[in-house]
C-alpha positions as a Markdown table, in Angstrom:
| # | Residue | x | y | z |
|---|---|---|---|---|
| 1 | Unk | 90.8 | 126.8 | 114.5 |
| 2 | Unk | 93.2 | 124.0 | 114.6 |
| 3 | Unk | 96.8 | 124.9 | 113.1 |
| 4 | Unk | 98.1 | 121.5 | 112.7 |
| 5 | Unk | 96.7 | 118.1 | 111.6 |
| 6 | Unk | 95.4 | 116.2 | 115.3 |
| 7 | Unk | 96.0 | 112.4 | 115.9 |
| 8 | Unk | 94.2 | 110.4 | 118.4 |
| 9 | Unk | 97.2 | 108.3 | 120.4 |
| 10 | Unk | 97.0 | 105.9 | 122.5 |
| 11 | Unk | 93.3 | 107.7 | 124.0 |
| 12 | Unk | 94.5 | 110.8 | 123.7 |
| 13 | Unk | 93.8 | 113.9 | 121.1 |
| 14 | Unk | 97.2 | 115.1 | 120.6 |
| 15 | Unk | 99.1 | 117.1 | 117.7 |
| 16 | Unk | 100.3 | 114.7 | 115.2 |
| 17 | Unk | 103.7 | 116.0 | 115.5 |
| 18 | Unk | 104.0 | 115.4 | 119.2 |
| 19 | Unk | 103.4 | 111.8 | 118.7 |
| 20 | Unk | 106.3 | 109.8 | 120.1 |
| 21 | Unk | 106.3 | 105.6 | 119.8 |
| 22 | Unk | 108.9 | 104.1 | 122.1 |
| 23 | Unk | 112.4 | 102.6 | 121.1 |
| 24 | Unk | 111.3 | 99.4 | 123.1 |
| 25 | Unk | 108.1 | 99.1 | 120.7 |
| 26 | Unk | 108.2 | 96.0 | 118.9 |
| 27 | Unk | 106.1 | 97.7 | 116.1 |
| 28 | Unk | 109.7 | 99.4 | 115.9 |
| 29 | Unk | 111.9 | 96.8 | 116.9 |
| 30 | Unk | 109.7 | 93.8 | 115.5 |
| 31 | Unk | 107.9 | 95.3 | 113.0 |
| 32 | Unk | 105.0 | 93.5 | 114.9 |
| 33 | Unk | 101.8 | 95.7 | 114.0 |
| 34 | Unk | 99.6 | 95.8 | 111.2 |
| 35 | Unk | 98.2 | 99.5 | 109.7 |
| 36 | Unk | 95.5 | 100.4 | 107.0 |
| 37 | Unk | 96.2 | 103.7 | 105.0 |
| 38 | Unk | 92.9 | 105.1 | 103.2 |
| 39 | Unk | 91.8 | 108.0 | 101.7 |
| 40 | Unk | 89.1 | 110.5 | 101.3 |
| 41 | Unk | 87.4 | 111.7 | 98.3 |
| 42 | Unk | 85.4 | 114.9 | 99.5 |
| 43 | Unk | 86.2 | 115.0 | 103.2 |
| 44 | Unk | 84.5 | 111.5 | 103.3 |
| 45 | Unk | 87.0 | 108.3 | 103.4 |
| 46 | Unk | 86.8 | 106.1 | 100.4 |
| 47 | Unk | 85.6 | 102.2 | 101.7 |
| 48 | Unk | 86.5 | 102.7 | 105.3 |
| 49 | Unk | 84.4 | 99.1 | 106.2 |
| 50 | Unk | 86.6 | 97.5 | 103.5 |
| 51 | Unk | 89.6 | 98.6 | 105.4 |
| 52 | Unk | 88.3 | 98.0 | 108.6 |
| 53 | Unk | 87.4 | 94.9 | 107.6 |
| 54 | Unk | 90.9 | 93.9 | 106.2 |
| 55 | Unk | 92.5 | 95.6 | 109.5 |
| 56 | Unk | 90.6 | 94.0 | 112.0 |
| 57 | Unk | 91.0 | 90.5 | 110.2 |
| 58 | Unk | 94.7 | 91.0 | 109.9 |
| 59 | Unk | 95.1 | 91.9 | 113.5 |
| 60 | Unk | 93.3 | 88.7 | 114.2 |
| 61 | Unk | 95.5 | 86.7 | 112.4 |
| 62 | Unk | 98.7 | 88.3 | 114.6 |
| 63 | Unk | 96.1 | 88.0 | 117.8 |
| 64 | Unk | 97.1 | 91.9 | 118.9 |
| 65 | Unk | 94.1 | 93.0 | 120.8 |
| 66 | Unk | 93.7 | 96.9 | 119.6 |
| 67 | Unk | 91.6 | 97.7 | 123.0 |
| 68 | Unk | 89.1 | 99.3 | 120.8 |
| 69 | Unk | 85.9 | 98.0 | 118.9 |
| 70 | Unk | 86.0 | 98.0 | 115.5 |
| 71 | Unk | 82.8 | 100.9 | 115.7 |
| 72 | Unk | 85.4 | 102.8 | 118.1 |
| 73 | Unk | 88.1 | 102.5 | 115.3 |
| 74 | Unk | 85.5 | 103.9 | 112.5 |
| 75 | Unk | 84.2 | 106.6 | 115.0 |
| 76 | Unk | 87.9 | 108.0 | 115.7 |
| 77 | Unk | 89.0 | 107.4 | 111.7 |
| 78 | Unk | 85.7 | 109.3 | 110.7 |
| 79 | Unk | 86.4 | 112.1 | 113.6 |
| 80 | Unk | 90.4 | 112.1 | 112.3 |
| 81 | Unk | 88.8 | 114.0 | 109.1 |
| 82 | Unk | 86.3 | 115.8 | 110.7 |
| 83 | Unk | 88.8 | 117.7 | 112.9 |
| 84 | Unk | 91.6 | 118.0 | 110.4 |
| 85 | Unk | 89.7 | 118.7 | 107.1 |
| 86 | Unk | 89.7 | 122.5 | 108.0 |
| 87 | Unk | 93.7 | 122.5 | 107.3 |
| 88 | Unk | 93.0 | 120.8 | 103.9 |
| 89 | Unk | 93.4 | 122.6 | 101.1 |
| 90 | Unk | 90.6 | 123.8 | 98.6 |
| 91 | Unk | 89.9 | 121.0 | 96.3 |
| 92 | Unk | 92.1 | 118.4 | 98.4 |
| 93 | Unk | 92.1 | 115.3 | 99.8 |
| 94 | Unk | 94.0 | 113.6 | 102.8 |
| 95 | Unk | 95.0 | 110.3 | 104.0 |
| 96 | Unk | 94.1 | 108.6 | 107.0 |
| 97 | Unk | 96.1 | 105.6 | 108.8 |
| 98 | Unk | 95.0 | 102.9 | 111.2 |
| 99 | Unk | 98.3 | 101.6 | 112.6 |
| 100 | Unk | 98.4 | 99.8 | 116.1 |
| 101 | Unk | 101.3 | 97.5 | 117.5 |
| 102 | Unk | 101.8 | 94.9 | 120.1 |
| 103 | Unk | 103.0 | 97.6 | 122.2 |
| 104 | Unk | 106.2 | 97.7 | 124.5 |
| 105 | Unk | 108.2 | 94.3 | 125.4 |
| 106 | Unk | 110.7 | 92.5 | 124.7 |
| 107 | Unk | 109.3 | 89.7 | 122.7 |
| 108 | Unk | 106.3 | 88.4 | 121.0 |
| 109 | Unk | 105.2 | 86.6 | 123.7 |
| 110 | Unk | 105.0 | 89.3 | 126.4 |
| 111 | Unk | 101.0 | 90.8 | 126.4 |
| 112 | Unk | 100.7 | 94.8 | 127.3 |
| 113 | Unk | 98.9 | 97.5 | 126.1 |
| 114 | Unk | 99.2 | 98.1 | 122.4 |
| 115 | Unk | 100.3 | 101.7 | 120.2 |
| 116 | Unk | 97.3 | 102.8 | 118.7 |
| 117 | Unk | 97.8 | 105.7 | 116.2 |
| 118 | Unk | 94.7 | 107.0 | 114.2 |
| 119 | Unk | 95.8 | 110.0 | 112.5 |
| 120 | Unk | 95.6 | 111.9 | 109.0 |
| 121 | Unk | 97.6 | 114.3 | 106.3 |
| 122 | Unk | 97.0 | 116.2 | 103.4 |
| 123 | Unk | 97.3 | 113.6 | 100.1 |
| 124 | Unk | 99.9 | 115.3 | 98.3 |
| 125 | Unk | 98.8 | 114.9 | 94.6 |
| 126 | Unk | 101.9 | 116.6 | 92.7 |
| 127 | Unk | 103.6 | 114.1 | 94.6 |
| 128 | Unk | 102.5 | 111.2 | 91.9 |
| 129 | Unk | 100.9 | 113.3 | 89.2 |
| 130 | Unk | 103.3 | 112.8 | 86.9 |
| 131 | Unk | 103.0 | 108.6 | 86.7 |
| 132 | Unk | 99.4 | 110.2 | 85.1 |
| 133 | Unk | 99.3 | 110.0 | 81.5 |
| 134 | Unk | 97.8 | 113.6 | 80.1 |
């Protein structure tokens, strides 16, 4: 059983933790990227078209190619829970984020492969349960 949450990055299964984006990413240096953060109710994530939808029109508006269908994107976002929902705790829910970048370069105009980072963590509910009225 898995001891820490997994991300998929950039094609690859890898420990969320051990993700690394470059210095030279203009996500990083340009903030030139767009993300989607959702949430689950019940191990199942709340609207995930409706973010889709908003994420895939929003990186065709900055014309970043993600290198993966939007089906791709729902598999791996639906797969994100599946192999991290095990390190949830009982009666919790977690986040899951779509965030993919232009990549490396220098500048806008330079076209290379983009960051892609699909990955999940527990939704921390004491965090904001005070701003609930009793």
């Amino acid at each position: 059983m898995a001891t820490q949450f997994m991300a998929y990055f950039n094609g690859e299964w890898i420990p969320a933790d051990e993700c690394k984006v470059s210095i030279a990413d203009r996500g990083f240096t340009l903030g030139d990227g767009v993300f989607e953060v959702d949430r689950t109710f019940n191990g199942k994530i709340f609207d995930l078209n409706g973010h889709l939808d908003r994420l895939f029109r929003s990186l065709k508006y900055v014309r970043i190619d993600p290198g993966l269908t939007y089906q791709e994107v729902a598999d791996i976002s639906e797969e994100v829970v599946r192999r991290n929902w095990p390190l949830v705790a009982s009666g919790g829910d977690m986040t899951v984020t779509q965030r993919i970048t232009r990549g490396i370069g220098r500048s806008v105009a330079e076209t290379g492969e983009p960051t892609v980072y699909i990955g999940g963590a527990p939704l921390d509910f004491n965090r904001f349960a005070h701003l609930y009225d009793q």
